[in-house]
C-alpha positions as a Markdown table, in Angstrom:
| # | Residue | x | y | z |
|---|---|---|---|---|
| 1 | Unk | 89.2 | 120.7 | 98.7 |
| 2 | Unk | 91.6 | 120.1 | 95.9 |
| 3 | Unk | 94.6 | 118.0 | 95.2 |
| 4 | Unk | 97.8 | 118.5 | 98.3 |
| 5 | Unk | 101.2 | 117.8 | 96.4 |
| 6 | Unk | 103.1 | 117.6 | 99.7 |
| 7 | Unk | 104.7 | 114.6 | 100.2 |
| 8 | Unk | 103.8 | 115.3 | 103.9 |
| 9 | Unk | 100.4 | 114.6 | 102.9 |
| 10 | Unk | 100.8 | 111.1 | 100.9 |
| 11 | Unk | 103.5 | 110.4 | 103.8 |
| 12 | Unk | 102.9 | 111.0 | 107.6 |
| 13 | Unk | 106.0 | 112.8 | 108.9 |
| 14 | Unk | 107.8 | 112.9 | 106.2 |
| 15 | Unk | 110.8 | 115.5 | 106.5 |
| 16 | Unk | 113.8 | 117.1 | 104.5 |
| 17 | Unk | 116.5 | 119.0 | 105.5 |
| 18 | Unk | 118.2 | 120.0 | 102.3 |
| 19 | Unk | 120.1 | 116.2 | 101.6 |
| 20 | Unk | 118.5 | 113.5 | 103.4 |
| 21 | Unk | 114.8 | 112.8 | 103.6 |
| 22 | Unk | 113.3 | 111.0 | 106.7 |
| 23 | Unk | 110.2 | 109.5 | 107.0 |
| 24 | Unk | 109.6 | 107.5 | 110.7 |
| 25 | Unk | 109.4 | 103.5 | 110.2 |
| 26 | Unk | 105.9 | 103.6 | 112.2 |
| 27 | Unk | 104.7 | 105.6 | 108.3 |
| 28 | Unk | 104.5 | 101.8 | 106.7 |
| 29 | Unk | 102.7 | 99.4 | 108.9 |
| 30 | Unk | 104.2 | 96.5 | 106.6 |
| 31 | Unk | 107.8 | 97.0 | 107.7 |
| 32 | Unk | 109.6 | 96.2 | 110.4 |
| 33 | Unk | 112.8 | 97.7 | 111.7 |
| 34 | Unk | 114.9 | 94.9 | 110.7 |
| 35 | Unk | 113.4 | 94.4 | 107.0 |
| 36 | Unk | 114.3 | 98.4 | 106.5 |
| 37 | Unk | 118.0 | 97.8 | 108.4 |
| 38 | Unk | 120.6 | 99.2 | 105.3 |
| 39 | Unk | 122.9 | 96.0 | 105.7 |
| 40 | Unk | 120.6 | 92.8 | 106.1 |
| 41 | Unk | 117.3 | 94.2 | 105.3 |
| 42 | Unk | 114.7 | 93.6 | 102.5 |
| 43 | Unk | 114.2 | 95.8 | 99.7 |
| 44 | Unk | 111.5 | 93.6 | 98.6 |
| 45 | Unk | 110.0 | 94.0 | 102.0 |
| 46 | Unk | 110.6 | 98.1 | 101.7 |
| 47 | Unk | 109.0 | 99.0 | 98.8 |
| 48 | Unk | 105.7 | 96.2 | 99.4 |
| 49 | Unk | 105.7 | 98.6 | 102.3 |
| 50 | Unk | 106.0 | 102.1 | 100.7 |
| 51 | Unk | 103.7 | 101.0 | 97.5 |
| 52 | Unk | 101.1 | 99.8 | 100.4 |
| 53 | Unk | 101.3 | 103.0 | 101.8 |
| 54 | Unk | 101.3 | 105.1 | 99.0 |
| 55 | Unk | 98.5 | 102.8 | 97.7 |
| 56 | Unk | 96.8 | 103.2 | 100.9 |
| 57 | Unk | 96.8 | 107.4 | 100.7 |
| 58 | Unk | 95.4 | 107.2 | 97.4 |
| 59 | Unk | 92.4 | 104.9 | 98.5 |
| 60 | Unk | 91.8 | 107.9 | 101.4 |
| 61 | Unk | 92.0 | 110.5 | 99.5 |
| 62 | Unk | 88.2 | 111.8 | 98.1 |
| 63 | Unk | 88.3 | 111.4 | 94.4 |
| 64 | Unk | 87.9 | 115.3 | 93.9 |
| 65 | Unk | 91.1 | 115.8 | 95.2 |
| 66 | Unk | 93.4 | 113.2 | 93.9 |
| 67 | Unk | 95.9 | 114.0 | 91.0 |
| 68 | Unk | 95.0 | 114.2 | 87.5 |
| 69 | Unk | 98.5 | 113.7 | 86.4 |
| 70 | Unk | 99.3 | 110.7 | 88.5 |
| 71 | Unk | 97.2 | 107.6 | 89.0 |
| 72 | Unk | 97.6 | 104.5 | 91.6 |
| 73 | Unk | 95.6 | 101.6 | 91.7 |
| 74 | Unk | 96.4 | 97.7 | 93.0 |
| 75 | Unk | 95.0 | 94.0 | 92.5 |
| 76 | Unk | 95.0 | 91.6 | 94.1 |
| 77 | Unk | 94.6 | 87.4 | 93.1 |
| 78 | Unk | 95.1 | 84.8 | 94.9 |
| 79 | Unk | 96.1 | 81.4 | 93.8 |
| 80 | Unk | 94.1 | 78.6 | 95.1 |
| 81 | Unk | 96.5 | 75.6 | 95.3 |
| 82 | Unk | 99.8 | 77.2 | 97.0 |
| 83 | Unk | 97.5 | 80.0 | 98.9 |
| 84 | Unk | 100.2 | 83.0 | 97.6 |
| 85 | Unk | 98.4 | 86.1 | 96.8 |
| 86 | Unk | 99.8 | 88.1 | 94.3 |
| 87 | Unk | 99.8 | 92.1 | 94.5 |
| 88 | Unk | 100.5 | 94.3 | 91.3 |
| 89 | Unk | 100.6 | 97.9 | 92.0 |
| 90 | Unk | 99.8 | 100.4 | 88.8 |
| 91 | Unk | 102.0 | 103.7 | 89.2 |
| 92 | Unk | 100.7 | 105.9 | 86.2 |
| 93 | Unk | 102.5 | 109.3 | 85.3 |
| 94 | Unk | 101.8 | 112.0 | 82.9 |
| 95 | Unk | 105.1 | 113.8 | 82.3 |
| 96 | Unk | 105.8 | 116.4 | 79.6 |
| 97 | Unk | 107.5 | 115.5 | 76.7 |
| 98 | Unk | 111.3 | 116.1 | 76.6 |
| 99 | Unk | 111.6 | 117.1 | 80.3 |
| 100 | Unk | 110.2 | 113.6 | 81.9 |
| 101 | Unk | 109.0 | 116.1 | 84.4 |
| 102 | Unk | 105.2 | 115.0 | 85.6 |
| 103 | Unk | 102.5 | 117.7 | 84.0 |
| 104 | Unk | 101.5 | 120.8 | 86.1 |
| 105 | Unk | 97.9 | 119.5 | 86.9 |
| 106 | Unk | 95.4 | 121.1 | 85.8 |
């Protein structure tokens, strides 16, 4: 197999109808309705979610058919007095100079 660029692949049920995009809440196991709510939700809460998710497609997907221009990884620490751990998510893109458009893969 090789690499899918749909975002339908990275994202279950992800649609577009030309202005909006829609993707159903039940896509990001880390969210709940009322952290993604427009007026007293948590952005901090939404994108944990979507870079757990994302994060999560990459880790599924066989190596062979990952990007070449595009790279995901996450670490994780935890911090032994207070018990917090701490995620950082690495989002790599390879984009063409002048455009800022990722690079055709390969």
């Amino acid at each position: 197999m090789a690499f899918d660029s749909k975002p339908s692949t990275w994202l279950p049920n992800w649609s577009e109808d030309g202005t909006d995009i829609s993707v159903p809440l039940a896509t990001f196991p880390e969210m709940t309705a009322a952290e993604a709510d427009a007026e007293v939700g948590d952005i901090r809460k939404v994108l944990f979610a979507i870079a757990e998710k994302v994060h999560d497609s990459w880790n599924n997907t066989a190596q062979a058919d990952r990007p070449t221009q595009m790279y995901i990884a996450k670490s994780s620490s935890v911090n032994s007095t207070t018990g917090v751990v701490t995620n950082t998510y690495t989002l790599r893109f390879y984009c063409e100079i002048g455009t800022q458009e990722v690079a055709d893969e390969a």
